[in-house]
N, C-alpha and C positions, 0 to 999 in steps of 0.2 A: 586507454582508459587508466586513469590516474587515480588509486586509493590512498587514505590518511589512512595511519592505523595510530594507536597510543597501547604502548604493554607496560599490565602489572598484574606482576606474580602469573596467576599461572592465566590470565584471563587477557586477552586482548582485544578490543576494540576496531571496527575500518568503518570508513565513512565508504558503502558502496557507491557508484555511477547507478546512472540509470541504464539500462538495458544489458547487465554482466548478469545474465540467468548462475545459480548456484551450485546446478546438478547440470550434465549432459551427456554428449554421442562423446565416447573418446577421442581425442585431441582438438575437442574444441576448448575455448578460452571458457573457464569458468571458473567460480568464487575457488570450489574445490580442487580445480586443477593448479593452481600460484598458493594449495598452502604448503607443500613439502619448502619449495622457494624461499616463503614466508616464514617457515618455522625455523631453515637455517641461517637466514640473515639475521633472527634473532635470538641465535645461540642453543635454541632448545634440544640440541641434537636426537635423542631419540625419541624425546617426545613429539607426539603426532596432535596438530591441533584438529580439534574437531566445532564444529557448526554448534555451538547453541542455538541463536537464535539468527533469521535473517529476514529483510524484506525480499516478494519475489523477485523475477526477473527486470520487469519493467519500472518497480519504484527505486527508487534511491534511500539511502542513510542508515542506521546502524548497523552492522553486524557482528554477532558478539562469539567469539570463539573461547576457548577454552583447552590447555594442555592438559590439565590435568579430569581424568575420568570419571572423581569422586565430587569436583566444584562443578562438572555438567550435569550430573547426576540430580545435585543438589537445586540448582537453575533448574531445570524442566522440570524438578517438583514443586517448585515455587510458582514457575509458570500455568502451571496444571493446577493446584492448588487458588490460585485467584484467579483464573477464570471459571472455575467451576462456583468459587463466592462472588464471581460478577466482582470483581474488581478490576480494573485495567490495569496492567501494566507496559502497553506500547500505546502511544502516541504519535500519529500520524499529521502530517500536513498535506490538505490537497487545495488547488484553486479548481474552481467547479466553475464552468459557462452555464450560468443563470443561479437565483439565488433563494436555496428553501423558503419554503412557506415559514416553517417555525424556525427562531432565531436558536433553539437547541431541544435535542427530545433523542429519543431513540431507536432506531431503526431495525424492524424484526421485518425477517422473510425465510421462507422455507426454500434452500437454493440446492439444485443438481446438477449434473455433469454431463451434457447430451452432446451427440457428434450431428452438427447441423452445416450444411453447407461443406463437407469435408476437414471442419476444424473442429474442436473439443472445445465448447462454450459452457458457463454454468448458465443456467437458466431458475427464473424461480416456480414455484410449483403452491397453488393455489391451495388452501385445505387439504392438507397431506394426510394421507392414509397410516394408519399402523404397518401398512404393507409398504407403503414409499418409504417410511423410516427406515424398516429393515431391508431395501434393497437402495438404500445409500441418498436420499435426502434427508438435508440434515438442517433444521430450524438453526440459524444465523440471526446475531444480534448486535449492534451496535450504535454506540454513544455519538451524538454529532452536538457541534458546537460553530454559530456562525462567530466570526473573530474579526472580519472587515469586509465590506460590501465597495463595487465599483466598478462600473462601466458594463453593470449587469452580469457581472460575475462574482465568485464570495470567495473569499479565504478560509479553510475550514477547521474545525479542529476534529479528527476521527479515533475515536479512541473501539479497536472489536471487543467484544468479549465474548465470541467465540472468533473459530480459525475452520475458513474453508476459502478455497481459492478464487481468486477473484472476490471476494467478500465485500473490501469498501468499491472496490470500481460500480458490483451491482449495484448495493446499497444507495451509492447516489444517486445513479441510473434511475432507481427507483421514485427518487425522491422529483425527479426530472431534470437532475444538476449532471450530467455526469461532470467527471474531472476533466481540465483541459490535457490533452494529449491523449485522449483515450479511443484506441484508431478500433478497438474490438466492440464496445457496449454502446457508444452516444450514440449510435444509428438505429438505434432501437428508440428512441427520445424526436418524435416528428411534433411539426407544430403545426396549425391551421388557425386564419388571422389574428397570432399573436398568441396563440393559446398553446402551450403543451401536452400531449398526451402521450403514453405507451402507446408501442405499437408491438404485434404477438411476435415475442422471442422466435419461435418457428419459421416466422415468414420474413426473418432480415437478416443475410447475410450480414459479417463483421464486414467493415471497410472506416477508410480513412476520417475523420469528424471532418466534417461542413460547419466550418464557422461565417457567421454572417460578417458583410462588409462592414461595420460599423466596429467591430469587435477586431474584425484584423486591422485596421485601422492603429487600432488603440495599441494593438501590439506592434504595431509595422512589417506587418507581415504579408505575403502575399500566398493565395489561395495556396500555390502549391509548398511554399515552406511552411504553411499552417498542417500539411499532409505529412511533415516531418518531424513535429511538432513531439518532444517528449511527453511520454503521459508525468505532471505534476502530483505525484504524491511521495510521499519523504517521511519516511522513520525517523522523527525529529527527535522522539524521548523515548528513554524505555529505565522503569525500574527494577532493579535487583534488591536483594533481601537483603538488608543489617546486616552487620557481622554475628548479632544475637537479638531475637525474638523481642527482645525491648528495645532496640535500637532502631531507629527511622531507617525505611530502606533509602537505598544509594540512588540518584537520575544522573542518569548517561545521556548526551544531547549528542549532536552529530548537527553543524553546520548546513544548510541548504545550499543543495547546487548555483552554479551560476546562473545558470537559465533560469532557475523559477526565482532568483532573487529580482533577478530583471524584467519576470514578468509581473513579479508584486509592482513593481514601479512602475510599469507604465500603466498597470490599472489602477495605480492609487488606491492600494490594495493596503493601506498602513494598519494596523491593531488599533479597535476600538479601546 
């Protein structure tokens, strides 16, 4: 796996892969294991960079580190600071198999953490209790934006504003789109002639998406490289604060993988 990075001053930038999880079991390969590496290829000697911000395991595109303890400090107050005013500051891209009802609105669900089938899934949870709150579900919100329609799938714009795991994979889920490459939530997404519905979180193992022939087609792909299939969502932008409170904050972009440039082509997936 192959990352860009760009450094300045004490902040540095990487264009993640898709499937480089951030945290893990010791000496596995992860975000945190190549920064000591990291930090002395570029001269920082004792300083130790540390994770502001990342997408999880499974997406790809920014991640924002930082050497010095006072400029992360200052970032996660910023971060913490607009999402609590409902303002975004990460930008996501996902290509979703099937395409919202509304061309943009915003997505609220009450989501938890259940062990179903031997894995750790979030699920969402209907009219939550004052009691559900305090033992860890947690009302989830976010912004969607359709950006190019084709071949019965959308190019998305997702912006959270809140942070829990798995957030936009549900969220789409929800909406009946999930993202393409999403081998944990789109099996919870059945359809009956032609129509989509939920089916209950509890009764569907995770396993690999079913895409219809028509659809691998378009991508050239065959059932079982469709079960290989990366999940498509990308930490395309994210903003940081001015250098001072009247200053426009700064957008950091981070390039899209090759895969998902290739799968915008062959759905014809261009920006309206």
């Amino acid at each position: 796996m192959a990352m860009q990075y760009c450094f300045s001053g004490p902040l540095v930038t990487l264009n993640k892969p898709q499937g480089l999880p951030v945290t893990g079991k010791p000496g596995e390969l992860t975000l945190l294991s190549v920064l000591p590496e990291l930090s002395q290829s570029l001269g920082l000697r004792q300083q130790e960079l540390q994770v502001v911000r990342a997408p999880g395991k499974e997406s790809s595109g920014l991640v924002l580190l930082s050497s010095c303890p006072q400029t992360a400090s200052r970032l996660q107050k910023f971060f913490i600071h607009s999402r609590r005013a409902h303002r975004p500051t990460a930008t996501y891209w996902a290509v979703t198999n099937g395409v919202p009802a509304a061309s943009e609105g915003q997505i609220r669900a009450a989501l938890t953490l259940k062990h179903i089938g031997g894995v750790h899934v979030v699920v969402p949870v209907k009219s939550p209790s004052r009691r559900d709150i305090l033992e860890g579900v947690k009302r989830t919100l976010s912004h969607f934006r359709v950006m190019a329609t084709g071949s019965g799938c959308a190019l998305i714009q997702l912006q959270p504003l809140t942070a829990f795991s798995s957030q936009l994979q549900v969220h789409m889920m929800l909406q009946l789109c999930p993202v393409l490459g999403d081998h944990t939530y789109s099996a919870r997404v059945g359809m009956v002639l032609g129509q989509r519905f939920l089916l209950p979180a509890e009764s569907i193992k995770p396993q690999r998406q079913a895409l219809d022939d028509a659809l691998l087609r378009c991508l050239c792909l065959t059932a079982t490289q469709a079960a290989q299939l990366p999940l498509h969502l990308h930490l395309h932008r994210l903003l940081l604060p001015g250098s001072r409170p009247t200053v426009a904050p700064v957008e950091l972009q981070a390039p899209l993988p090759q895969y998902f440039s290739r799968t915008l082509q062959r759905l014809g997936l261009c920006q309206e």
